[in-house]
N, C-alpha and C positions, 0 to 999 in steps of 0.2 A: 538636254537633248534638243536637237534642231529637225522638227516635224515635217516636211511638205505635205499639205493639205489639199489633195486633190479635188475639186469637188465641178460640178456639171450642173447649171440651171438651178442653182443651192448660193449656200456662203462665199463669198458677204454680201448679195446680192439680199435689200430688202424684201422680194417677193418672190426669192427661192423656195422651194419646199423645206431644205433641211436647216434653212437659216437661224431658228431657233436653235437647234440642235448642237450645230458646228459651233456656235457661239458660247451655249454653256460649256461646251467639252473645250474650249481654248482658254475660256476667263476659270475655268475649274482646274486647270492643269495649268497654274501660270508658273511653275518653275523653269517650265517646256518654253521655248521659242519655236512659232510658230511662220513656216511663209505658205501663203496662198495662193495655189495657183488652178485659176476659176474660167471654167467652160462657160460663154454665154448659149443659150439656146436662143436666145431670139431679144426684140424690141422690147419686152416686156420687163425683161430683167433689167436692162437699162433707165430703162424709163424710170422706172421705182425706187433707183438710188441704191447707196449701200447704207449697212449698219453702219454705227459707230466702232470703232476697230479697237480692241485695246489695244493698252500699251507690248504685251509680246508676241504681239503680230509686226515681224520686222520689214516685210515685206508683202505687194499683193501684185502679181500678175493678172491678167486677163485676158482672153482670145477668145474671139465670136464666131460660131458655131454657122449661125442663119445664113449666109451667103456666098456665091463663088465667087473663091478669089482666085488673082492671078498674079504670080510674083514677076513675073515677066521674064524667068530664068528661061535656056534654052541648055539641052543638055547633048551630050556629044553622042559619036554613030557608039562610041562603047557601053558609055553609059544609057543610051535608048534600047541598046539589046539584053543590057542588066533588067533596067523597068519591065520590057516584056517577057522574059523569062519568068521572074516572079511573080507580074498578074495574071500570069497564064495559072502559075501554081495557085493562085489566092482562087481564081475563079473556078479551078477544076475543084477546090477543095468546097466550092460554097455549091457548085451546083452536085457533086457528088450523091449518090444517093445512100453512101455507106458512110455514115458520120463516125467510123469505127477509130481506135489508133492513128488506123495510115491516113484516116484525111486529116485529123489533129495535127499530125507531125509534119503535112506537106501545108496545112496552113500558119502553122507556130513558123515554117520555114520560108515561107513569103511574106508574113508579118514582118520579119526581122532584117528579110532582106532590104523588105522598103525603107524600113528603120535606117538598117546602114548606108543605103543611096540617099536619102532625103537627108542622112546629116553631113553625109562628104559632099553632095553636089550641092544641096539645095530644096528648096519647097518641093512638094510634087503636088501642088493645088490644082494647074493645069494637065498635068502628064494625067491625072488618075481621072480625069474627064474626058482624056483624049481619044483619039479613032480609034487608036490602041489597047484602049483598056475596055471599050463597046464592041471589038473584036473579038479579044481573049475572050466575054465574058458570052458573047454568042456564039463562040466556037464551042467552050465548055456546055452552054445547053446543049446542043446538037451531038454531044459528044458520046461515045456505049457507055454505058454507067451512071447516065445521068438521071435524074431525080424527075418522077413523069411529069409533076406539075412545070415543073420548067419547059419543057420541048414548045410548048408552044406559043413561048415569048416575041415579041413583037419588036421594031427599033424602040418606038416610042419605051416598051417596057422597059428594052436595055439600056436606053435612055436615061428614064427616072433610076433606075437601080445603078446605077454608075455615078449619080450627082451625090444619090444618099449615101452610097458607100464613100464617095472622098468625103461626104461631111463628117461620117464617123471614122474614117481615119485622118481627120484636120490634125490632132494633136503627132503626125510623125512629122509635118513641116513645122512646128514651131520651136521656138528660141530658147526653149525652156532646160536645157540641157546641159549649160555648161557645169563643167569640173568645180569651180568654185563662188560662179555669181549664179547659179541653178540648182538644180533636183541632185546634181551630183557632190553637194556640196552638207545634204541633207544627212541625216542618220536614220531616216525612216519615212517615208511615204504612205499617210495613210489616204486611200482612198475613199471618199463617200458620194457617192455610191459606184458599184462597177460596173462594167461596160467601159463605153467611149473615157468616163471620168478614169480608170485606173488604166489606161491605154499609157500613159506618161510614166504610169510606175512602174509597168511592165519595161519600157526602156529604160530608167534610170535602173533596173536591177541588170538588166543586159547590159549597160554601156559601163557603169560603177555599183554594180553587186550592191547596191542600196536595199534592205530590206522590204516589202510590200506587207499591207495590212490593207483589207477590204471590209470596210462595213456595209449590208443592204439591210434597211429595215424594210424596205417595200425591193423585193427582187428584179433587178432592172430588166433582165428577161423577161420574166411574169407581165410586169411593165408595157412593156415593147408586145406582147402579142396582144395586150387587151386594146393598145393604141395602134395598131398596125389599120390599114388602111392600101388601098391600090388592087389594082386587080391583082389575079390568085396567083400568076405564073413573079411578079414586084415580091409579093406578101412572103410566098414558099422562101426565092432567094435573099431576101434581109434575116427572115428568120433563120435561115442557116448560116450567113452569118454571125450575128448574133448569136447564136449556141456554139460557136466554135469560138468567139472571142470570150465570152464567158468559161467556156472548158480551159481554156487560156491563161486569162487570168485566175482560175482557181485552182491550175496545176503550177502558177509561179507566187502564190500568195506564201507569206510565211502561216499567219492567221487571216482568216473568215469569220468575222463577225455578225453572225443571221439577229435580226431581231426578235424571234420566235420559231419555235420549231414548224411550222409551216414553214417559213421561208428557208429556216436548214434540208429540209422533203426537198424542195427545190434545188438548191444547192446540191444537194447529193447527189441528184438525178440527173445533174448537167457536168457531172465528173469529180464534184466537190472529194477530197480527200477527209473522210470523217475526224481524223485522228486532228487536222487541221482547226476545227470548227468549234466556235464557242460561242456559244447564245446568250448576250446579252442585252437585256428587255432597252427600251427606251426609256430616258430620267423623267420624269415628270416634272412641276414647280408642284412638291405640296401644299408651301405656303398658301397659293392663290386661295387654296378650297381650304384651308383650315377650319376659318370661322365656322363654315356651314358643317363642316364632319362632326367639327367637335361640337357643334347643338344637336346636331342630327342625331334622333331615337331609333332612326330606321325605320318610321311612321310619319314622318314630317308632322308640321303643324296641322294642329285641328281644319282649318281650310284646307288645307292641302291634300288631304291623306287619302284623297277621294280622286286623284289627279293624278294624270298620264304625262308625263312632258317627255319629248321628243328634241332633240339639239343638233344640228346637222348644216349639213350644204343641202341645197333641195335640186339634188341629180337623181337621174333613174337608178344610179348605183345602189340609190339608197333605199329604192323602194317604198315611196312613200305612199304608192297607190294600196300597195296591199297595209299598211299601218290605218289608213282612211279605210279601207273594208272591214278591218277588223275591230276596230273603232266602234265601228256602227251595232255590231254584235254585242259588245261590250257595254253601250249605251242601253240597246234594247233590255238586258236585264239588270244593268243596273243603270238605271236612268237618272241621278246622281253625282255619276263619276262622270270627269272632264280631259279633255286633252288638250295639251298646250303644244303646238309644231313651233319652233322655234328657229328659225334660219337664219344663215352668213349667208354673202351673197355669195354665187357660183362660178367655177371656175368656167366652165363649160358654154358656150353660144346657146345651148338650148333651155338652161337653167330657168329663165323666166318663165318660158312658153311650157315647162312640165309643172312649175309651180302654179303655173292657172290652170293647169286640166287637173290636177291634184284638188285645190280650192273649188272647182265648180264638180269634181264629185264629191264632195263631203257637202254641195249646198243640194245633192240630185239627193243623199243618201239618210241627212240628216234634218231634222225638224227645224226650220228657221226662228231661231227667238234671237233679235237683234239686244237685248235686252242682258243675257244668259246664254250666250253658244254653248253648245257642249265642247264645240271644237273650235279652235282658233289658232288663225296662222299670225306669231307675232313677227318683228325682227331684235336681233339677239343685242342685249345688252353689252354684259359682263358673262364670264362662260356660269359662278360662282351661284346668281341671283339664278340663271336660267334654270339650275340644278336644283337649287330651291325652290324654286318654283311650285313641284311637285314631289308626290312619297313616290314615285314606280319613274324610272327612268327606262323608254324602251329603245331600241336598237333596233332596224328593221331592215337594214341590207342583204342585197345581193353575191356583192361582191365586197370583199374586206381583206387589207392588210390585215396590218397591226389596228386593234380598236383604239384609239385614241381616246374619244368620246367616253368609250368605257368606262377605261382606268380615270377619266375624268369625275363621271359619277359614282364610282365606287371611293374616289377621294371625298368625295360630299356624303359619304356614308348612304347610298342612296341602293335599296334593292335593286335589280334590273331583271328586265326580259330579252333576250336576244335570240338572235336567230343565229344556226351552227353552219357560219362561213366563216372563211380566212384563219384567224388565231384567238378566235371569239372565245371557245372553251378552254384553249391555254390560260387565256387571261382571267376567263370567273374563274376555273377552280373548282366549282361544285358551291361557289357565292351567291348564285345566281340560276335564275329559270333558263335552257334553251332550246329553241324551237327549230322546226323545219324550216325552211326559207320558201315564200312566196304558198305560206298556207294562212288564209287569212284564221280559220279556226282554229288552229293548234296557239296562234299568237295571242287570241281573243279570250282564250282560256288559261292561257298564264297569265295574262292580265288579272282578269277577275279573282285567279286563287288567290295573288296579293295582294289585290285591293279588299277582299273579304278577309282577311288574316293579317292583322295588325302585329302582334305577335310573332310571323314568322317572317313578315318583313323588316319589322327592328332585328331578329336578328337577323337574316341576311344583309340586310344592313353595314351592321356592325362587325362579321365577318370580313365582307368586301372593303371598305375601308383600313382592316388592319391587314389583309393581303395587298392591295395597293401598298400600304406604307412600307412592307416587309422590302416587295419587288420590283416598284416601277418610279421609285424615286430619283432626282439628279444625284446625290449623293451615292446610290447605290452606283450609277452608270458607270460615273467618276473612279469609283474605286479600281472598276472592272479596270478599265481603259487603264487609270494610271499602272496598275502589275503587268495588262499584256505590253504597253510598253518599254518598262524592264526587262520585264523577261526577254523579250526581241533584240535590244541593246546588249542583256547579259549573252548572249547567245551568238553575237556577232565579231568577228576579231574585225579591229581597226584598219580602215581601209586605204590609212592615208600613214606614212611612214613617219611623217614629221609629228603625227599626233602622240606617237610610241614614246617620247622620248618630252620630260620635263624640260623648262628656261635651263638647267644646268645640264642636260646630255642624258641624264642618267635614265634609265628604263621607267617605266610608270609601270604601276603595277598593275596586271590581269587586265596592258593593255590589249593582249593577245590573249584571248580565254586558253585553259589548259587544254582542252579540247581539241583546238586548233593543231598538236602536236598528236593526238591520238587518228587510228582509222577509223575512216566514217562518219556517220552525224549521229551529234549526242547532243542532249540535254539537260539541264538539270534543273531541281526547283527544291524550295524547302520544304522540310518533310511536313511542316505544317501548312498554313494556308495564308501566310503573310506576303508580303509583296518584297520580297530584299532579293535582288538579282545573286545567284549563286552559279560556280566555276564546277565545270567535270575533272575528277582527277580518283583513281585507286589509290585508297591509303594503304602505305605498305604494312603488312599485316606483322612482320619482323624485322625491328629495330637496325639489324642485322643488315638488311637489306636497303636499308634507305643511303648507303654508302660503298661506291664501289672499292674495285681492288687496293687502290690508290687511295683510299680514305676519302674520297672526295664526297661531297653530297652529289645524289643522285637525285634529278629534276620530276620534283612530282612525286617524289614519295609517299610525301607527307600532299592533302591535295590542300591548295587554298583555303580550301573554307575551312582545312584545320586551326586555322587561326585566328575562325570569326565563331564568336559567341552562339551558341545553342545547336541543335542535330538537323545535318545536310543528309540528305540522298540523292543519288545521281543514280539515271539510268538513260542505257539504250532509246533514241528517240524510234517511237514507231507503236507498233505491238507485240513484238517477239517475245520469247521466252526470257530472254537471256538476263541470266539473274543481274539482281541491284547493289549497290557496297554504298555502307553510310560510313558517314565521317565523323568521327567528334572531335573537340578541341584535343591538343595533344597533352599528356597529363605526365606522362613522364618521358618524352624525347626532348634533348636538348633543343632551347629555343631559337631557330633558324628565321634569319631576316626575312621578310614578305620578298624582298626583289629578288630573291634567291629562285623565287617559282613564277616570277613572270619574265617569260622568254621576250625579245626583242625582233621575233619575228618567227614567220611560219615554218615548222620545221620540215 
């Protein structure tokens, strides 16, 4: 299968976020041929280089997000009245104060028109900056029905909100498109993550019905309003945006890949279709933390067992003010136990300057012995030794994706204490203590139960490491990934007519799923839980019947999978009632060719 790998400020870019990620899921699925086609956000991803690529990575595109460009194209009096018509629609849709159906439908409808104008005329990097798109989008505020936080937008505002907007529609002027040196050449587009990143696979399913797959471990949405920034009348219109381009691509995705049910809550809530959505955790590397799980008692070493360690970026996300206030409580009666803060360095401009107001309240809060701290701020080794470190691994965020951190130290067999944001209690399970967030004494007192109870920290311990290994492994991801791919491929008839047909002419078989001749959309999968792509078809219940007047075979009587080893079921895709027909090998019908039931095109 040939993937396009959409990906945004990620893979293959060294100091992407999901660069780790995209990279096991390509060197893990190497049957798969892979092309990349990678959004920059800015200098930073440059600068840092890329990975090493393997070898079925056949191709990598690249298009930079950060700056305006201008193609130098001029577009004619018909096609300037196309552009305005449609950003008149985009704009009435974003400032709208009814984000109901009909704004969806009149934004899915200027979405595509832009689509189809930027790939018959040309870029529209200058048109969607133009008078004309600062016009539409200040007529729309002004307009009855519009959203109250807008009405009192400014040039300067329509300004900034007209540069961001063409930056996140940059991917409808790029080259990425073509029929066979492009996305249309693909069998499947996965995107990670969505938004602007799966904006390309939105038109390759409009331009060549190319399947869509969206994966978000962290919601690009969710994302975007915690980063959102400008005054209120900017802030209101990107975010409606934004939620209609997310309603968007989660009404053309075939599957949605959430990393956690928080991030599915999300999803849902922004139009996601449930029946669409499959939660699949993030892989870990178990190796790295072997060593230390497999010594780990779930008490750490004698030095240790008396020790708080803490592993992190040191941002305010994480809360490290209230971990140093409870710290100190924890100290006072057990005067003993130690904390070890352990930091990477920060993504964020402020990173430094919170890490010394952090440091100089633990020197207001805590007895100075240069000697013995009880607390100290190191910088971080190896993730493995930092986990070691200490018996109690604490968590003290605000705000939380997916833990990462966590399932880090739950791989090291390590008890934890956290606090209940993001997908913190999905991931312990009942492994684990969790606390209120920004309560210095509810945190202080999970502490001390497991540092005083040796005993139920081995076993929570010990727990937590065999739930990590159950759930949050690369091996588990992989598995996921490889069957929803399947399934998506077995589910789609071939879209190119030359591929129907073998080097000698002849049909290939179930190059056309049976489906494809039935009404409506169907599904199918086996009735157990393996990964082998399976064909929709009623098996004819009478012998009788599998031949009409003429003697002839009738198409699909018998269905495809009658002739593959083990019990198929097929059914109605959706939720409906309508009952399900299993197939089994055929046991006593005379034995009919396989090419007999692949049709050579759509009927």
């Amino acid at each position: 299968m040939r993937i396009g790998l959409l990906t945004e400020g990620g893979y293959p870019y060294a100091s992407g976020e999901s660069r780790v990620w995209c990279d096991r899921l390509v060197r893990g699925l190497a049957p798969h041929t892979f092309d990349v086609y990678a959004l920059s956000r800015g200098a930073r991803d440059d600068d840092g280089g890329r990975l090493p690529l393997p070898p079925q990575i056949t191709s990598v595109r690249t298009a930079a997000l950060r700056a305006p460009a201008d193609d130098g194209r001029s577009h004619g009096r018909r096609d300037r009245r196309r552009f305005a018509a449609h950003v008149r629609q985009l704009a009435a849709a974003v400032c709208s104060a009814d984000e109901g159906p009909a704004a969806r439908h009149t934004f899915a409808e200027a979405l595509y028109g832009l689509a189809d104008l930027a790939r018959e005329r040309g870029g529209l990097y200058a048109a969607l900056r133009s008078e004309t798109a600062v016009r539409a989008l200040e007529s729309a505020c002004r307009a009855p029905g519009a959203r109250r936080s807008v009405h009192g937008a400014t040039v300067t505002d329509l300004l900034d909100v007209t540069g961001r907007l063409e930056r996140a529609l940059r991917p409808l002027s790029l080259d990425w498109y073509g029929e066979r040196d492009g996305l249309g050449a693909a069998d499947l587009c996965h995107a990670v993550p969505g938004g602007t990143a799966a904006l390309p696979g939105l038109l390759a399913k409009r331009f060549f019905g190319v399947p869509l797959l969206v994966t978000e471990y962290g919601v690009h949405l969710r994302a975007h309003y915690l980063g959102s920034h400008g005054n209120p009348p900017v802030r209101a219109l990107l975010a409606a945006f934004h939620r209609l381009l997310a309603a968007e691509v989660y009404r053309q995705a075939a599957v949605i890949t959430p990393g956690n049910t928080h991030a599915r809550r999300w999803q849902e809530k922004c139009g996601a279709d449930p029946a669409r959505l499959r939660t699949v955790y993030p892989g870990m590397d178990a190796e790295r933390f072997a060593a230390v799980g497999e010594a780990a008692d779930g008490a750490g070493s004698a030095a240790d067992a008396r020790t708080l360690v803490w592993v992190g970026r040191a941002e305010p996300a994480k809360d490290l003010v209230t971990l140093v206030q409870a710290f100190a409580e924890v100290h006072a009666q057990e005067p003993a136990a130690r904390l070890r803060v352990i930091t990477a360095p920060g993504r964020r401009p402020d990173s430094a300057a919170y890490l010394a107001h952090c440091q100089e309240l633990a020197a207001r809060l805590l007895p100075a012995d240069p000697a013995d701290p009880p607390l100290s701020f190191e910088t971080l080794g190896t993730l493995a030794e930092a986990y070691a470190a200490g018996g109690v691994s604490v968590l003290s965020s605000v705000v939380e994706g997916f833990p990462v951190g966590l399932v880090e130290a739950m791989l090291c067999g390590r008890a934890t204490v956290s606090t209940d944001v993001g997908a913190v209690v999905e991931v312990i399970g009942g492994t684990g203590l969790v606390v209120p967030p920004r309560n210095p004494r509810a945190l202080a007192d999970a502490c001390l139960a497991l540092l005083r109870d040796p005993e139920r920290r081995a076993r929570l311990g010990a727990a937590a490491r065999a739930r990590a290994l159950e759930l949050f492994t690369v091996e588990q991801n992989l598995a996921a990934f490889r069957s929803i791919y399947l399934e998506l491929l077995s589910q789609a008839p071939v879209r190119r007519d030359a591929e129907a047909v073998n080097a000698a002419g002849d049909p290939v078989p179930f190059a056309h799923p049976a489906e494809a001749f039935l009404a409506g959309h169907w599904t199918c999968r086996p009735a157990g839980r393996g990964t082998t792509p399976a064909w929709a078809g009623r098996p004819a219940d009478r012998h009788a019947e599998a031949v009409n007047a003429a003697g002839d075979p009738v198409p699909f009587a018998h269905p495809a999978e009658a002739f593959l080893a083990g019990h198929w079921t097929c059914r109605p895709a959706g939720r409906g009632t309508t009952p399900a027909w299993a197939g089994r090998p055929a046991d006593r019908a005379p034995a009919r060719p396989v090419g007999a039931h692949a049709g050579g095109g759509r009927g």
